[in-house]
N, CA, C and O of each residue as an XYZ file, in Angstrom:
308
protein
N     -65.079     16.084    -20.473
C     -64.177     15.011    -20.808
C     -64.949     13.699    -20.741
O     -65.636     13.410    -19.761
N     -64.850     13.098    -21.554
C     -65.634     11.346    -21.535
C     -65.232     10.709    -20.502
O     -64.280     10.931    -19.754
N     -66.167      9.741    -20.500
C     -66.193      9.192    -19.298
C     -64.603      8.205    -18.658
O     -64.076      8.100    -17.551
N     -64.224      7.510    -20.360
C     -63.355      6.610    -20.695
C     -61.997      7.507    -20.511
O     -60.957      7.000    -20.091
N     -62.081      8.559    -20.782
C     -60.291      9.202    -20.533
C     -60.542      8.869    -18.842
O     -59.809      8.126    -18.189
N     -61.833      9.644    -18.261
C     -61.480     10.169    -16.761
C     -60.634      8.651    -15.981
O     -59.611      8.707    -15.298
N     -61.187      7.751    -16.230
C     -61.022      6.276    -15.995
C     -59.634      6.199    -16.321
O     -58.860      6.161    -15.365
N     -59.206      6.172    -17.369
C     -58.050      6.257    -17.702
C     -56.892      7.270    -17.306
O     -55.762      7.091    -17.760
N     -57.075      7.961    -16.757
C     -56.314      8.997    -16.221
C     -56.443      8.876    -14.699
O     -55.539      9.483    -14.126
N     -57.306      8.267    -13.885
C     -57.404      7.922    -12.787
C     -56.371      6.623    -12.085
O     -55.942      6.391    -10.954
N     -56.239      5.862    -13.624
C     -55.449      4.683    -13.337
C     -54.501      5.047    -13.720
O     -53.655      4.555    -12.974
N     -53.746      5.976    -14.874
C     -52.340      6.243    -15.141
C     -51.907      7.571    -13.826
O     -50.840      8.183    -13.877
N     -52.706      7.752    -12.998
C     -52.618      8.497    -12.065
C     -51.690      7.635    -10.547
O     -50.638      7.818     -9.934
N     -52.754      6.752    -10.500
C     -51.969      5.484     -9.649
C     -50.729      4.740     -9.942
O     -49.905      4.260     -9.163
N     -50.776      4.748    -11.370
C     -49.710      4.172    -11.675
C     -48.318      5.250    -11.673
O     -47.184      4.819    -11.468
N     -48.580      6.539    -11.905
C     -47.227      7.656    -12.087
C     -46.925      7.685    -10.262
O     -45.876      7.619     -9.622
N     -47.915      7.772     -9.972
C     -47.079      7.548     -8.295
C     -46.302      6.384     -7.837
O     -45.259      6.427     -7.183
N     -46.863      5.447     -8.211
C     -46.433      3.998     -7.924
C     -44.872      3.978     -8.868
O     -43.897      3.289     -8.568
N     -44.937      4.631     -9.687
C     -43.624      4.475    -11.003
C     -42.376      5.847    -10.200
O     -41.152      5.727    -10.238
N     -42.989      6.825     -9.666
C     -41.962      8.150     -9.469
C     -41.728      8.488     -8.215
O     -40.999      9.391     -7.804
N     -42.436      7.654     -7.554
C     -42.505      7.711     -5.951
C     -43.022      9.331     -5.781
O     -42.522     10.030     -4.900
N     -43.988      9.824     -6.631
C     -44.370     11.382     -6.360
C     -45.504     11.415     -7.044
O     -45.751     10.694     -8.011
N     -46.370     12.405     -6.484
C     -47.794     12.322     -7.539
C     -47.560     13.785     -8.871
O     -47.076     14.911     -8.758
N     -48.157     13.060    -10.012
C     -47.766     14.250    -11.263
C     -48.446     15.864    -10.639
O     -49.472     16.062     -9.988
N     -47.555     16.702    -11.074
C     -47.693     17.959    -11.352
C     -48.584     18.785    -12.473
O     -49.009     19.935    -12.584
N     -48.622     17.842    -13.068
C     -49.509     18.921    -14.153
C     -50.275     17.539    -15.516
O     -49.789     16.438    -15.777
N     -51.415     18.108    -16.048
C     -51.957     17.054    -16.735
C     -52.080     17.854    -18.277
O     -52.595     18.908    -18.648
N     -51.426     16.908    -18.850
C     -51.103     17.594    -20.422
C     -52.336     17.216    -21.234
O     -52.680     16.035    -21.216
N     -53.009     18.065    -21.916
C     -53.848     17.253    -22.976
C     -53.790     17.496    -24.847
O     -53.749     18.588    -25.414
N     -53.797     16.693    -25.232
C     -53.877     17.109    -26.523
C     -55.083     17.030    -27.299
O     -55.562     15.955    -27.659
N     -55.752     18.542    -27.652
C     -57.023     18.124    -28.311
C     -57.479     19.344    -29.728
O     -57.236     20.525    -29.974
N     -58.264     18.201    -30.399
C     -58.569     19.007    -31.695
C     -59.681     20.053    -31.574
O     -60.774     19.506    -31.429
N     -59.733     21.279    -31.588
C     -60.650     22.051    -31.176
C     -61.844     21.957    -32.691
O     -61.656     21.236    -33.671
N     -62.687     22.627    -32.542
C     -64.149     22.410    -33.048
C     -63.751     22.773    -34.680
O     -64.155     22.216    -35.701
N     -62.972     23.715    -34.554
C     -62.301     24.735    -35.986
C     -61.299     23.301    -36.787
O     -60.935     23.433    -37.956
N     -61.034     22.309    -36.175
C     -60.587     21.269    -36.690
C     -58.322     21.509    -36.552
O     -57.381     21.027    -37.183
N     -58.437     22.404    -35.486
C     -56.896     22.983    -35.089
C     -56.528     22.387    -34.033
O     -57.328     22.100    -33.143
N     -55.027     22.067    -33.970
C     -54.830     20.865    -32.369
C     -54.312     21.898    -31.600
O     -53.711     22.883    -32.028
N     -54.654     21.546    -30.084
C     -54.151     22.663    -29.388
C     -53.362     21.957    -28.215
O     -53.699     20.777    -28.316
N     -52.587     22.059    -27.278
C     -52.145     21.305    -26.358
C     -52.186     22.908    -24.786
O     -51.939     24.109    -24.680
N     -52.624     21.850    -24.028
C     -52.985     22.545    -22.889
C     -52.493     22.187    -21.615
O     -52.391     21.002    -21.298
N     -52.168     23.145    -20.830
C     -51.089     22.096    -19.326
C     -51.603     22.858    -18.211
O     -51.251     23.906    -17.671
N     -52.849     21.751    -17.961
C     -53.107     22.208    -16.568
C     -52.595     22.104    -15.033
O     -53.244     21.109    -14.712
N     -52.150     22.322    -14.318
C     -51.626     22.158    -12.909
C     -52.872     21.703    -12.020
O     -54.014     22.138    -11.871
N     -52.091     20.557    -11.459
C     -52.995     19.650    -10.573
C     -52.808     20.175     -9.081
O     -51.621     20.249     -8.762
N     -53.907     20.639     -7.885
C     -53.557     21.035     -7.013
C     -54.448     20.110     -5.951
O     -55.587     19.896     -6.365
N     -54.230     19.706     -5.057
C     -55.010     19.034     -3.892
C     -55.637     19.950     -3.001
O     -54.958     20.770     -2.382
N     -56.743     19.891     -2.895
C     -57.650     20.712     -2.153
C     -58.649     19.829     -1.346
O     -59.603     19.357     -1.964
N     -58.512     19.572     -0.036
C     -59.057     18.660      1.194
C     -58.808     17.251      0.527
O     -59.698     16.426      0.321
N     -57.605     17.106      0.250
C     -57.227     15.631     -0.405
C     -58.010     15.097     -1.452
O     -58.131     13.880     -1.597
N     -58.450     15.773     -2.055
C     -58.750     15.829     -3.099
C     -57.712     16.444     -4.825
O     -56.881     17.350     -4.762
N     -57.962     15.896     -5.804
C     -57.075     16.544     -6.827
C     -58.176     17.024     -7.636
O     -59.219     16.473     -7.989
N     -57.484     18.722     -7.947
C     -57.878     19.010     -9.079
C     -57.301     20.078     -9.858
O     -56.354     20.747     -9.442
N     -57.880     20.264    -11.042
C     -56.833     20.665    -11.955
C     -57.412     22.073    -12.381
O     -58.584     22.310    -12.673
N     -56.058     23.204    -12.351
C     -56.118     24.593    -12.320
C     -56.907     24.694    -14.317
O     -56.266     24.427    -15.333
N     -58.046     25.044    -14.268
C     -58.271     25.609    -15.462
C     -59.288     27.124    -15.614
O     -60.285     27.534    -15.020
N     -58.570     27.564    -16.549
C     -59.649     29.044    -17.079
C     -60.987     28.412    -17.466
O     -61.206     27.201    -17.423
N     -61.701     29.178    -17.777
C     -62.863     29.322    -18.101
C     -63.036     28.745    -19.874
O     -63.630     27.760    -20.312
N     -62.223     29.858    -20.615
C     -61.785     29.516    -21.924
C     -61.534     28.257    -22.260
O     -61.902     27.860    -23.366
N     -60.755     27.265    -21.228
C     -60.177     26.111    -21.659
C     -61.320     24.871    -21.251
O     -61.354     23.746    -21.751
N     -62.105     25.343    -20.348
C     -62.316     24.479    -19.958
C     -64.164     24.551    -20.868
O     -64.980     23.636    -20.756
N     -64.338     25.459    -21.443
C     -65.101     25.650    -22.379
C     -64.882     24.799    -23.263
O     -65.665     23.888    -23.533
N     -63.654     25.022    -23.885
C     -62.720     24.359    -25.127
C     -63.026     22.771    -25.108
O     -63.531     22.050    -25.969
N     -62.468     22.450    -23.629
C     -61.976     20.964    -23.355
C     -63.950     20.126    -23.519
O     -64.321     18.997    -23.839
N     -64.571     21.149    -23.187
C     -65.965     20.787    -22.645
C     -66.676     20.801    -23.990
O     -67.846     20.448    -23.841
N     -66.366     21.093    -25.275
C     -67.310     21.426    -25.981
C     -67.443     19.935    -26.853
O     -66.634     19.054    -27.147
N     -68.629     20.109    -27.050
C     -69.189     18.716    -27.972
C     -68.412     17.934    -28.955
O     -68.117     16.768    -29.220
N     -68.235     19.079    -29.343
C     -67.229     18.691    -30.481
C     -65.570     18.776    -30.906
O     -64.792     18.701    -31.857
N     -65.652     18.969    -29.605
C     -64.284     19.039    -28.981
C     -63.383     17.466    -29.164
O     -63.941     16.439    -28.776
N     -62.108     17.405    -29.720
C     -61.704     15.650    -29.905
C     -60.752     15.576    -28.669
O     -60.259     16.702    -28.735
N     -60.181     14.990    -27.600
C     -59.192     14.507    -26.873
C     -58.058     13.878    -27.759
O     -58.531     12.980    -28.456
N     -57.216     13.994    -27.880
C     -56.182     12.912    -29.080
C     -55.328     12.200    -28.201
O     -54.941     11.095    -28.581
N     -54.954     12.635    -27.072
C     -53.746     12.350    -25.962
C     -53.974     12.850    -24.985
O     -55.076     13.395    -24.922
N     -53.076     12.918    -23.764
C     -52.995     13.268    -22.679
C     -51.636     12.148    -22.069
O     -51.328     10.961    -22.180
N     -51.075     13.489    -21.333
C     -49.952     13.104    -20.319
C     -49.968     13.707    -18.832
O     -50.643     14.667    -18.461
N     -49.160     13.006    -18.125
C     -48.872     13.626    -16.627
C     -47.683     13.591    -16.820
O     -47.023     12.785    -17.476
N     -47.287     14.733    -16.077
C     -45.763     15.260    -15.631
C     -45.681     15.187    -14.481
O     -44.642     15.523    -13.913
């Protein structure tokens, strides 16, 4: 994932707590895979030694990771 979403998702992170009085459940993304097909993906965010991170396969995170991979969106729930 670029550098500019992580940033950005770090601060709409602060801000969904600050807005729901709860931290999001799951991080939505919307992205164009390499084949030029949009795919949408919902990973579950879990805290591990106060830390967050987000439940992904192997497959997806291949997907999410590949060069030519596009980001279009992203949400928290």
């Amino acid at each position: 994932m670029p550098i500019r979403y992580t940033k950005d998702i770090l601060k709409d992170f602060e801000s969904f707590q600050d807005n729901h009085n709860r931290e999001p459940e799951y991080l939505v993304l919307g992205i164009r895979k390499p084949n030029g097909k949009v795919k949408v993906l919902k990973h579950k965010i879990v805290k591990i030694n106060n830390t967050n991170h987000f439940e992904v396969n192997d497959k997806e995170s291949k997907l999410v990771n590949h060069p030519e991979t596009q980001i279009l969106n992203y949400m928290l729930i």
